[in-house]
MIFI-263852 format. One record per residue: residue in three letters; z negated, y, x negated of N, C-alpha, C, O in turn. Coordinates in steps of 0.05 Angstrom, whole numbers, plus 5000, padded with zeros to 4 digits. Layout:
<sites>
alaZYXZYXZYXZYX ...
</sites>
This chain:
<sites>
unk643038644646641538394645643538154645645438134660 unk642837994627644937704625644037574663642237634679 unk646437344663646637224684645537074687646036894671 unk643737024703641536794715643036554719644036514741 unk643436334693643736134706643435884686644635674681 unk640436054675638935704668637235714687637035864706 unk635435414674633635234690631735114679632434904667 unk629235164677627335074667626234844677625434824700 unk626034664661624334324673622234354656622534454633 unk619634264666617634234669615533934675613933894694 unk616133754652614633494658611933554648611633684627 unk609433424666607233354665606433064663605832964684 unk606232904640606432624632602532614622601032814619 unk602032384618599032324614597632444592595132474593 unk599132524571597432704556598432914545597732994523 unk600233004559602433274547603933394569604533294591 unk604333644558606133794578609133824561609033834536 unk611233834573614033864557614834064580614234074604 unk616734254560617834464574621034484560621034544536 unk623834444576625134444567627434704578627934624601 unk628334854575631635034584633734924577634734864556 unk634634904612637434844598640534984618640635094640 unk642134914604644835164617645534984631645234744627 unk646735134654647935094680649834774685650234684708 unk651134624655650434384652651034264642653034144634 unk647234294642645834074641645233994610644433774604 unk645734184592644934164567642534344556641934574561 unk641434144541638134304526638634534516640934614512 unk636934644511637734974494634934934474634934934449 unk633034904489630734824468627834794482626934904502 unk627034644470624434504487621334614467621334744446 unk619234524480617134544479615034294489615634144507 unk612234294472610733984486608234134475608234304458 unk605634024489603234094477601633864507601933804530 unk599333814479597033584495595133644508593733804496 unk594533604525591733734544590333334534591333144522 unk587633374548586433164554585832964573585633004597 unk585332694559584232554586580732544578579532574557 unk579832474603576632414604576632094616577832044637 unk575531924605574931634614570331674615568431664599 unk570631704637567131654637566631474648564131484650 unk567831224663567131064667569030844666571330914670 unk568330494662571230414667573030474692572730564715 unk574630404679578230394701577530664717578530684739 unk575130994701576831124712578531294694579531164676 unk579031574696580531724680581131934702581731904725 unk580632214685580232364697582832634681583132614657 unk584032804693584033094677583233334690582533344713 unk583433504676582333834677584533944688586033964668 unk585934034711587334204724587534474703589634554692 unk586034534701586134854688587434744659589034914651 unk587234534644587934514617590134454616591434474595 unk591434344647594134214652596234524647598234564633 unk594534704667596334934673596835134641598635284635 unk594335054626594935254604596035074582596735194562 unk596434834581599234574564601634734582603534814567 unk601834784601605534834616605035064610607135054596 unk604235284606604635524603605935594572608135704566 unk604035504556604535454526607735364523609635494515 unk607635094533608934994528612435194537613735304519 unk613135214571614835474573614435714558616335864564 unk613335794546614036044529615235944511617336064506 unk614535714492615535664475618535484468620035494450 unk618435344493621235334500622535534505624335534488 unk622835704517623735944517625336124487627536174478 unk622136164479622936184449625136044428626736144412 unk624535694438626335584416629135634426630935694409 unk629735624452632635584468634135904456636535934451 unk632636064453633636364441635136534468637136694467 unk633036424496634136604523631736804524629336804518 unk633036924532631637194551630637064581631936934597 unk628137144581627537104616629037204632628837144655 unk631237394623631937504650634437344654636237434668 unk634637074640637336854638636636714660638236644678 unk633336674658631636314676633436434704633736674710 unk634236244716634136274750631936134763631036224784 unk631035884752629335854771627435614747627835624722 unk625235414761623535274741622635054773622035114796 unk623134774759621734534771620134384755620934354732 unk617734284763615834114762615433874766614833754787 unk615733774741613833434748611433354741609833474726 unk611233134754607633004744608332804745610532704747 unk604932684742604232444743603632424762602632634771 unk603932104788602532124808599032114812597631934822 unk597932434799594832404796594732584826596532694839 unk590632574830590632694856588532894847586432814836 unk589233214852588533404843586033514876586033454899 unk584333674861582233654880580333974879579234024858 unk580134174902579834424895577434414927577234234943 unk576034694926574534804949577034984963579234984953 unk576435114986578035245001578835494987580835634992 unk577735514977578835724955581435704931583035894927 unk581535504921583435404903581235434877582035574858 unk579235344876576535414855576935044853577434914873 unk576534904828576534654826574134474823572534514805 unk573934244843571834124852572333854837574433734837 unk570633794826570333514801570533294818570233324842 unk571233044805571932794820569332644812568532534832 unk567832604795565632494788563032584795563332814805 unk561332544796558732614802557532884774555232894768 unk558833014766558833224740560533484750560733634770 unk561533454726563333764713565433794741566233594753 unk566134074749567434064770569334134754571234164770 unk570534184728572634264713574733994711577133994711 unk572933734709574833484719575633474742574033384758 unk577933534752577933514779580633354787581933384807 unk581233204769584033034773583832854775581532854768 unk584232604781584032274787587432244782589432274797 unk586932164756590132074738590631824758589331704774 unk593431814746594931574766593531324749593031124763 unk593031314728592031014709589030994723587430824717 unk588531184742584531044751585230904764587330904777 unk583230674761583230444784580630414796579430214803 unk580230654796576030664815576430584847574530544862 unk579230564855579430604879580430294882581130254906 unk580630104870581529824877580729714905582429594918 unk578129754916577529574928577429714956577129584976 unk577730074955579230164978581730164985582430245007 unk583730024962586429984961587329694977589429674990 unk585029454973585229284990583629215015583428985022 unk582929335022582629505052584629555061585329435082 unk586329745049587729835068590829685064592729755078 unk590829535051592329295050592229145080593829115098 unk588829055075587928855100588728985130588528875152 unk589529205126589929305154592329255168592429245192 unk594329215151597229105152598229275174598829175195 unk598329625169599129685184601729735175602529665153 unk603229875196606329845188606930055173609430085172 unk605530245159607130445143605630285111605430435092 unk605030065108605429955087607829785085608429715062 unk609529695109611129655105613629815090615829705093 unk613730075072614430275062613430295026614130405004 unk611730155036609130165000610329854988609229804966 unk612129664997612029534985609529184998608828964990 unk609129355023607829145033604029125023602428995037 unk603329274996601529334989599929554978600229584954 unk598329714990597029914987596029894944594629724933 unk597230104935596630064902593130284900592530454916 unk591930214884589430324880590130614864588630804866 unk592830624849594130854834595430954853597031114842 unk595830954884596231254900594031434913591631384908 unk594531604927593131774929590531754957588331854961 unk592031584971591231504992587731294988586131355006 unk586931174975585231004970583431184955581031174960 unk584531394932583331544924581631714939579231764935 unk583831844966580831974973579431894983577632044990 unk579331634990577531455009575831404995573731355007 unk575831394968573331304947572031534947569531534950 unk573331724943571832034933570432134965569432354962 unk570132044992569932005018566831875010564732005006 unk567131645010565331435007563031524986560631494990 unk564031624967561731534934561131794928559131794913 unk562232164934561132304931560832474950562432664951 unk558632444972558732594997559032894996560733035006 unk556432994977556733184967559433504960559833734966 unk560133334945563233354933564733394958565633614967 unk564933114972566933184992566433415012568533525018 unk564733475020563233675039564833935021566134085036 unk564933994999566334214982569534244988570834434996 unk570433944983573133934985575134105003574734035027 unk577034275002578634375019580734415019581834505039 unk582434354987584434274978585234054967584033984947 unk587633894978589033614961590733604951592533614969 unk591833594928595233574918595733334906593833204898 unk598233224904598333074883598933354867598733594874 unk599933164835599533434813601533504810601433724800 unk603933424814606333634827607033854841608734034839 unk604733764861605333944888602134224875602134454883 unk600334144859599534324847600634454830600034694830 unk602234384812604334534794605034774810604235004806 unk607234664834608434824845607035064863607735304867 unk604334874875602535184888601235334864600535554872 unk600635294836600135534818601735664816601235904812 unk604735564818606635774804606735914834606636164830 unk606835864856607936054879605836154897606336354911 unk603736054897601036084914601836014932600736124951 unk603935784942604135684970603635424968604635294949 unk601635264992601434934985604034805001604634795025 unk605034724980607434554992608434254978609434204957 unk607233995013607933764998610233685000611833665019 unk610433604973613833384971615233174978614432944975 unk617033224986617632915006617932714978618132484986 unk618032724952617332514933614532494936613932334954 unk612332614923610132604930608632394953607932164951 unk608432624979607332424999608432195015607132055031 unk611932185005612331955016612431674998612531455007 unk612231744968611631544951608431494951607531274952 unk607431654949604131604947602131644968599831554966 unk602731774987600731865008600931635032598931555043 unk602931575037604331485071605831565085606331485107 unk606831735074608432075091611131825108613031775093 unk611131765121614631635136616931885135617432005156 unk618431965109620032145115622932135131624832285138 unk622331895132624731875158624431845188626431805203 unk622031865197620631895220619332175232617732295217 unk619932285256618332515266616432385282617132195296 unk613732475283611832615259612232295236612632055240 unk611632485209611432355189608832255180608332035171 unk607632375182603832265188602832125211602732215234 unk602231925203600931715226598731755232597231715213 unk597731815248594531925257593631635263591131645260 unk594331385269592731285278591530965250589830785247 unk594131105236593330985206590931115193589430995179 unk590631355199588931485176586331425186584431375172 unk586431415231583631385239582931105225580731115213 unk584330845225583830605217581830635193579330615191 unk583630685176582530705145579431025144578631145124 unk578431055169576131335163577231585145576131705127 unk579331605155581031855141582232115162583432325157 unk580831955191581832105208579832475209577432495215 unk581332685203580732945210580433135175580133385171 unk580832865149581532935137583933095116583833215095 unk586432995140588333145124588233445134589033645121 unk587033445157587433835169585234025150585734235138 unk582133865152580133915126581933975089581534155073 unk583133815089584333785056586633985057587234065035 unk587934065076590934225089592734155074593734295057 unk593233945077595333725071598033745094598133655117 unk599633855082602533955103602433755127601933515127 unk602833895142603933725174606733545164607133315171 unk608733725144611233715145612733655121612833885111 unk613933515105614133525071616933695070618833735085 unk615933775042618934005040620433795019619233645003 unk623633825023625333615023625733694990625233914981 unk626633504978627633534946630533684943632533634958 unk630533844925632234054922632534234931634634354927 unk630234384950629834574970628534814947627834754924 unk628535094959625735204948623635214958623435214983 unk621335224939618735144949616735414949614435424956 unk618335624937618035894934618536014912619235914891 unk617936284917617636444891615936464868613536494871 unk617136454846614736534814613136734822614236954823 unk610436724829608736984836608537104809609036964790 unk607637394805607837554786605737464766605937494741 unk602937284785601137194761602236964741602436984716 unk602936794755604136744740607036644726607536424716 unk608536874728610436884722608536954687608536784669 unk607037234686605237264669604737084641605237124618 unk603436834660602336684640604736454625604436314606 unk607236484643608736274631611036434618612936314608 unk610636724621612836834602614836944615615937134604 unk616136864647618236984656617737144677615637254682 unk620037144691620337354712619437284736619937074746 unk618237474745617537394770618637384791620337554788 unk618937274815620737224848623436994833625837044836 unk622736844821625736704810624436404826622036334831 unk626536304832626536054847624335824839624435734816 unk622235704859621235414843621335254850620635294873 unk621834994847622934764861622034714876620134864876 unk621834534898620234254906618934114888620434114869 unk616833994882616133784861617133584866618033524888 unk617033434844617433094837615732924821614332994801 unk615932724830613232514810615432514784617732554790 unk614932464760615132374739617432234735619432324724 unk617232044742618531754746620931814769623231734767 unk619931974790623032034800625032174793627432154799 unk623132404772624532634758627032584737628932714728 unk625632204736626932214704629331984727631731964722 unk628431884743631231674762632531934766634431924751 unk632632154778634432414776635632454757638032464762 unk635032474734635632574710638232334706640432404698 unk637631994713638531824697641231774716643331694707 unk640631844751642631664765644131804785645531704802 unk643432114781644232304793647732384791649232544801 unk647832144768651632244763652731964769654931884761 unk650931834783652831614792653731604813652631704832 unk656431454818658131514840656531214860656130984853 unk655731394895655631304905655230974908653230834906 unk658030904912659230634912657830434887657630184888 unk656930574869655730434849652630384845651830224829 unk651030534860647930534850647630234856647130084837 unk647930124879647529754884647329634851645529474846 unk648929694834649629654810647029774784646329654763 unk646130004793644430134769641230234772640330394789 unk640530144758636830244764636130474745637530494725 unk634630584747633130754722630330694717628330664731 unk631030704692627930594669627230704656628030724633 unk624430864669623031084653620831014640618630994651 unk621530954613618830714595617730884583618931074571 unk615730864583614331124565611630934560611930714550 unk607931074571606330974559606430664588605930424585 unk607230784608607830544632610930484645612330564626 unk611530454652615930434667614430424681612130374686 unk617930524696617630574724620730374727621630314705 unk621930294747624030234751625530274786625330144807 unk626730464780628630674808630230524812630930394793 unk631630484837633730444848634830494878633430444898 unk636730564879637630754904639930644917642030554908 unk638930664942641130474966641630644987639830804992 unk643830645000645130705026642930645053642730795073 unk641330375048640130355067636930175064636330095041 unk635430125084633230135071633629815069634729645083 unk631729795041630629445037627529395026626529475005 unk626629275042624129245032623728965015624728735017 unk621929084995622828824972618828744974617328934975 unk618028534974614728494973614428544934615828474915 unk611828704937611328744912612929044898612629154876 unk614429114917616829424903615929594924615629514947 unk615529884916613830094926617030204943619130214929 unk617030254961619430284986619530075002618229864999 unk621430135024623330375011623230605023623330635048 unk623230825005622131125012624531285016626131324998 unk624831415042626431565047627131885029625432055026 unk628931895024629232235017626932274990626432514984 unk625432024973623932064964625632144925624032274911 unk627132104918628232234897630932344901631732504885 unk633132254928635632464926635932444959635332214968 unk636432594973636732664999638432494998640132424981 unk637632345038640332165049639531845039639931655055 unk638331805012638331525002636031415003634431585009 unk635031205000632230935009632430924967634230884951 unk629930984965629230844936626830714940624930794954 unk627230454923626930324919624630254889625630114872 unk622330334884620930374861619130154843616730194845 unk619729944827618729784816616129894790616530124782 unk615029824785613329954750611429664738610429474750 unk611529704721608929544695607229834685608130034675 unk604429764692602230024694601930064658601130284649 unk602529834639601929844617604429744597604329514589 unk606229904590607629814572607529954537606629864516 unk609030224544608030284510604330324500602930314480 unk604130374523600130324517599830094511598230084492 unk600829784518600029584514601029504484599829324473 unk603629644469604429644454602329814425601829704403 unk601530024433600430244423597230004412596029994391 unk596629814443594429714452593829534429591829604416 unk594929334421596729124400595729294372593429274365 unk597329444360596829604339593829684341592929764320 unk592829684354590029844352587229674347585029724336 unk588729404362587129184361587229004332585228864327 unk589029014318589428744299588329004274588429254273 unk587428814259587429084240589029134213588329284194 unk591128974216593429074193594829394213595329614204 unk595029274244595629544257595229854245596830024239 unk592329834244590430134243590630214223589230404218 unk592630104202592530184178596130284163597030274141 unk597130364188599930284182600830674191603230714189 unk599330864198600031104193602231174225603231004240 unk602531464227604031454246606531384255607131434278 unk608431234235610331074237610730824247613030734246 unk608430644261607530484252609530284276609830044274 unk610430444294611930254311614830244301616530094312 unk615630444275617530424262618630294241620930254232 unk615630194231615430014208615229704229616129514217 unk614429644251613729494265617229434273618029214265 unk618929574285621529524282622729404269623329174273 unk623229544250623529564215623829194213625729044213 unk621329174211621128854200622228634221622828404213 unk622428704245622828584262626128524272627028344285 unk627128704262630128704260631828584238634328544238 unk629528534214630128424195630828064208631727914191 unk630327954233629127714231630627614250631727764266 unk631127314251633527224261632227244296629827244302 unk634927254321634227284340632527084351631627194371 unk631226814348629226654353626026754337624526584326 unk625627004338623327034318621027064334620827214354 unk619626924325616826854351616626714379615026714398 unk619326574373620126514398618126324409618726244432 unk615826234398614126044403611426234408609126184399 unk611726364416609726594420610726664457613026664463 unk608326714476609626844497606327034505603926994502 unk608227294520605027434525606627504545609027544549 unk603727504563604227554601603027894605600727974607 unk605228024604603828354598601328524616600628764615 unk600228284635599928524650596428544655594928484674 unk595828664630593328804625592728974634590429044628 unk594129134651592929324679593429234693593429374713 unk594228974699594428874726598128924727599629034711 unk598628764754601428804748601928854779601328724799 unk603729194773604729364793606629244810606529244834 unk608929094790610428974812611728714790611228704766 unk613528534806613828584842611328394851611428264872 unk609028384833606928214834605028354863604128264884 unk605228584849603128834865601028724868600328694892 unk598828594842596428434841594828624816594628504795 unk593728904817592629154803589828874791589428914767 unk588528704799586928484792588028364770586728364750 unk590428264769591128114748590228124717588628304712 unk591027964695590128074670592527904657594027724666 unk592328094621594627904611593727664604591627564613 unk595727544580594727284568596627304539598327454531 unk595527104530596727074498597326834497595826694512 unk599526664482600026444478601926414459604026534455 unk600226154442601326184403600226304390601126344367 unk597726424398596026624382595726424363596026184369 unk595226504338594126344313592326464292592726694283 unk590226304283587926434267589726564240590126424221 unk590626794241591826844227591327224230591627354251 unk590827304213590327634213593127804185593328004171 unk594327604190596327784163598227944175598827834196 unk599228094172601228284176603928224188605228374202 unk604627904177606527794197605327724223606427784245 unk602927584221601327564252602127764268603127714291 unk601828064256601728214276605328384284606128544301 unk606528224262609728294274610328124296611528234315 unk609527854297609527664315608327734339609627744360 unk606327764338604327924368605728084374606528064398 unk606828324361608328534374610828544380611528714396 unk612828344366613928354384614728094405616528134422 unk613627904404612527764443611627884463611827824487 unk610128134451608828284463611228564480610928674502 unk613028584462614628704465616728594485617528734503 unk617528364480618528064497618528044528620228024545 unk615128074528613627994554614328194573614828154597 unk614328494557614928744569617528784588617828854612 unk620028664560622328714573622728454602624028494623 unk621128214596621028014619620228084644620928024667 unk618428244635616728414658619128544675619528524699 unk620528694655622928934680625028654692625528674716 unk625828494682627328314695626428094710628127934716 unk623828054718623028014746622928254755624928254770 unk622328394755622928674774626128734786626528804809 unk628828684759630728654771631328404794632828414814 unk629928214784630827934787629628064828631128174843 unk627028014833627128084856627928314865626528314885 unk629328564864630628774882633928554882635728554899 unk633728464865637128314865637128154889639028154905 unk634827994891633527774916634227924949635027824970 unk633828124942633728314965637128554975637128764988 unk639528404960641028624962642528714944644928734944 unk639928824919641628964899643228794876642328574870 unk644828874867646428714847646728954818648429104810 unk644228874813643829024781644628974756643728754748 unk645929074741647228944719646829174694647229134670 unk645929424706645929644691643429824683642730014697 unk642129744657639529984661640230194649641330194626 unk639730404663639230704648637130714640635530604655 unk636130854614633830794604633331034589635031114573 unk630531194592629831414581626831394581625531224592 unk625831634564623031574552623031544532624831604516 unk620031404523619931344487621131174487623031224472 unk621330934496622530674488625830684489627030474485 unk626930904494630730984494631031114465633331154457 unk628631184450628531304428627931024398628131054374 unk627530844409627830594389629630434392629230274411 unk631630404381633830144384632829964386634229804398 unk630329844377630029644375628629504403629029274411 unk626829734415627229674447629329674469629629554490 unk630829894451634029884474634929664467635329544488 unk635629464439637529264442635829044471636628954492 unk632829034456630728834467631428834500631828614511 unk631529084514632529104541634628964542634928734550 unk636229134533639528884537639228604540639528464560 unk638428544513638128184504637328024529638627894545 unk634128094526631728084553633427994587632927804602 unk634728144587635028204619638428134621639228034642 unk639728174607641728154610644328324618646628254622 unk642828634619644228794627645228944612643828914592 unk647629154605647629294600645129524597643329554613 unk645529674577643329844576644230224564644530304541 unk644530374590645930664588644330864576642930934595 unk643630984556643131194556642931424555644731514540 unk640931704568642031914574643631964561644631834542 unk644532214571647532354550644932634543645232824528 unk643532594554641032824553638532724544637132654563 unk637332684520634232454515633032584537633332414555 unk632132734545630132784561630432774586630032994595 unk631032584604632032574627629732614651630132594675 unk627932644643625132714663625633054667625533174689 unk626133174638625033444647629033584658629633774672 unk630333414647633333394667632633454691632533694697 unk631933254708631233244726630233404747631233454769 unk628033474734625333704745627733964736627434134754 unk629234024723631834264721634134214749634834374766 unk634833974745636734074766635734054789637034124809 unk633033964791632034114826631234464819630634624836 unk631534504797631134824789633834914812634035014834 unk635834784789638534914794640034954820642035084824 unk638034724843638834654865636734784880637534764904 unk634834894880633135134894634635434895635035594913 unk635235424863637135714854638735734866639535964869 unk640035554878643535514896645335544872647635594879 unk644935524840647035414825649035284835651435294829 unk648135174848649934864865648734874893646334934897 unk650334814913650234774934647734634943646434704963 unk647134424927645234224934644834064917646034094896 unk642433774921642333674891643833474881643933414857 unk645033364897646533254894649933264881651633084877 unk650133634876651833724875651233804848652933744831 unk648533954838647533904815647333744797647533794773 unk646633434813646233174791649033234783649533284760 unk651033224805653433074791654533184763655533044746 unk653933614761654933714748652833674717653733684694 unk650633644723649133624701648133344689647233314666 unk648433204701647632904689649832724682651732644697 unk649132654647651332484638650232224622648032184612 unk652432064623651231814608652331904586653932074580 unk650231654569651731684533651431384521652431174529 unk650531434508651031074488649930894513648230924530 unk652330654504651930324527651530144501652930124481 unk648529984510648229754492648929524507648229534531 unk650529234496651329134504649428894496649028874472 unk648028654514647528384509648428234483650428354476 unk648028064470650027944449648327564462646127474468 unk650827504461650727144473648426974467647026814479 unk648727084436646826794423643526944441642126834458 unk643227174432640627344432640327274463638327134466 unk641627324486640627264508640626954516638726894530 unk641926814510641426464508638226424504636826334522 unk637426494485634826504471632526574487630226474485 unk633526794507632127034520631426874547629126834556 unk634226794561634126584577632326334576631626264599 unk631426194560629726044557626726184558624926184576 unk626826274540624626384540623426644574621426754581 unk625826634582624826764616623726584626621526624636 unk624926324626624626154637621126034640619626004660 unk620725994608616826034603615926224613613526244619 unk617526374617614726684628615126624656613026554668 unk616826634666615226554696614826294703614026274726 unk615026074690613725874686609725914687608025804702 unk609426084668607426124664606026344677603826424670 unk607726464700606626644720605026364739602726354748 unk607026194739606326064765604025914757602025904771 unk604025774731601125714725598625784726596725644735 unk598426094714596726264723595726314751593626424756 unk597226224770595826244792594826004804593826004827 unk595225704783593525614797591425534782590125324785 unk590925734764588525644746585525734766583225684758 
</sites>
């Protein structure tokens, strides 16, 4: 038998599963992706099918498998990411619906916002383990969620006897053990992972949550990142193609998988210096410190919550390539431009001198804005719109729109900088690391340098070297990042382009502050 020493990553993103192998480090061998569904039955919610999730990752690892040209008996071990959704079962592990219907929906995606107004509740309570969240309870964790699903389906809840986020379900299909993640419940639940006990009993009585975590069997205890979280049980080792008893990670949210992936090879002394930016259909923006800082409006700072030992620090915009995607869908030269269409949307846009639309500004935040606003109420805005439906109209819209986006991550730098950090450097992965024309836009925008992977896929990186660091490849994960994660191309600012950019920051939060006193 060949020597056990790949690593399978495993991202679970909003409408796809990706399955990637890769050697000891830290290089792809060959990947796999396939789409499961979302359900929207009512506004602001969104729902998925657990069972459709597990047969997208299954598909998807065999077929990575296949492309990489290993033998199962190579895998040493397989980690899991998600989305921060909240997965929902009877005492059985049999799946109980989130809506008043189908019990086959049984997910509450991180994009629902059914839970807003139990999210500010528990805001109003100002107890001190929101001092950890950023000072504000978000309606996209898990915590408000079950308070809605508490409240609005008694029924249902009376069924309820299992909670995961969808990480920490990943990892109990593959092992049959429930085990939560110190990313998980200390980014989304409340978990204090730097505190014994890490669950606050007298937070949960506040908020009418009290007797539900023992009901839901929600760990007393979170298991730490880079640990194992158990063994591949034989079922399904089965359905995903490999061997069974081989190592499975700890889980990770998404967004931490891919700050792993991006910042795991940076030296110490430097993170103060570097964030990671995982832009896809929403960013996220990571950053990791020696010690804790609480920034108002930035989700931390969370202990042990993406690399043992360090305080991260988690910024996001709930809508960016969706709001992009959003744009095209709406104008209707968009809908007619084929699946290229953010390529042709480039395309023309690069043709055009760095002041192009500069009289255009859009305030992105049409889901509301995650940070460092942390106002899930908010809405965007348009300005310079003009009665105009031609095809340049809509190069113009898209990219202000595009503009507003990158403005968006540099108030997010602008306040963690307020607080400490001295950022100058994005790592940047996702879709938007796959268009130059958003990597230069980052640079310009913000003013930073802009790194990217030495690996495109730095999420399912990630979710591998907590493989590799369960397996004992490496000592630990930290010992892992270093050997498997590399940078690759640096885009650099250009003078005139950020002069330009600078002004124009200047209107956008100009026009934050207006907005609030309209």
């Amino acid at each position: 038998m060949s020597k056990r020493d790949l690593a399978i990553g495993v991202d679970v993103g909003s409408t796809s599963a990706r399955a990637v192998v890769y050697s000891r480090d830290g290089k792809a061998l060959g990947g796999s992706q396939t789409a499961f569904a979302i359900r929207r039955p009512a506004p602001d919610f969104a729902e998925h099918d657990s069972g459709g999730i597990w047969r997208a990752v299954a598909t998807s690892v065999k077929a990575a498998l296949a492309a990489s040209g290993a033998e199962p008996g190579a895998v040493a071990a397989i980690g899991f990411d998600a989305t921060c959704s909240l997965a929902m079962f009877d005492a059985s592990g049999a799946p109980v619906g989130v809506s008043d219907d189908e019990d086959r929906w049984n997910v509450i995606m991180w994009a629902d916002h059914r839970a807003i107004g139990e999210a500010a509740e528990i805001t109003a309570t100002q107890h001190r383990v929101l001092d950890y969240v950023g000072g504000v309870m978000s309606p996209e964790m898990e915590t408000p969620k079950l308070l809605w699903l508490k409240r609005n389906l008694p029924a249902k809840w009376k069924r309820y006897g299992l909670a995961l986020d969808l990480a920490d379900f990943l990892v109990w299909r593959a092992t049959g053990e429930v085990t939560g993640s110190a990313c998980t419940l200390t980014s989304k639940w409340t978990y204090l992972n730097h505190e014994t006990p890490g669950w606050q009993a007298d937070f949960l009585a506040t908020i009418g949550l009290d007797g539900a975590w023992e009901k839901l069997r929600i760990p007393a205890k979170a298991a730490q990142l880079g640990d194992r979280a158990g063994s591949l049980s034989a079922v399904a080792a089965a359905e995903l193609g490999l061997d069974p008893g081989i190592a499975v990670a700890v889980g990770l949210i998404d967004a931490h998988a891919g700050g792993l992936g991006l910042l795991a090879g940076t030296a110490p002394a430097e993170f103060d210096r570097a964030i990671g930016l995982i832009a896809g259909t929403s960013s996220c923006h990571m950053a990791l410190s020696p010690q804790p800082r609480a920034i108002p409006g930035v989700w931390g700072p969370y202990f042990g919550a993406m690399m043992p030992g360090l305080w991260l620090n988690e910024g996001g915009q709930s809508a960016t390539g969706a709001l992009l995607d959003h744009v095209l869908d709406w104008h209707a030269e968009g809908r007619h431009l084929g699946p290229d269409r953010h390529a042709i949307m480039a395309k023309h846009i690069a043709a055009q001198d760095p002041d192009y639309a500069a009289d255009m500004l859009v305030i992105p935040d049409f889901r509301g804005n995650r940070s460092p606003l942390a106002r899930p109420e908010l809405k965007g805005a348009i300005f310079g719109l003009e009665l105009d439906s031609s095809f340049e109209s809509l190069a113009r819209l898209y990219h202000a729109t595009a503009v507003g986006i990158a403005y968006g991550t540099r108030h997010i730098v602008d306040a963690m900088n307020a607080k400490g950090y001295a950022i100058d450097r994005l790592h940047l992965t996702g879709g938007h690391s796959k268009a130059d024309y958003l990597t230069k836009l980052y640079a310009d925008a913000t003013g930073c340098d802009v790194i990217l992977a030495g690996e495109p896929d730095a999420v399912t990186l990630g979710s591998a070297i907590a493989a590799a660091s369960a397996a004992k490849l490496y000592p630990d994960l930290s010992a892992a990042g270093a050997a498997m994660c590399r940078e690759g191309a640096r885009v650099r600012s250009e003078a005139k382009a950020r002069a330009i950019h600078d002004k124009g920051y200047r209107r956008f939060r100009a026009a934050l502050e207006a907005r609030d006193r309209l």
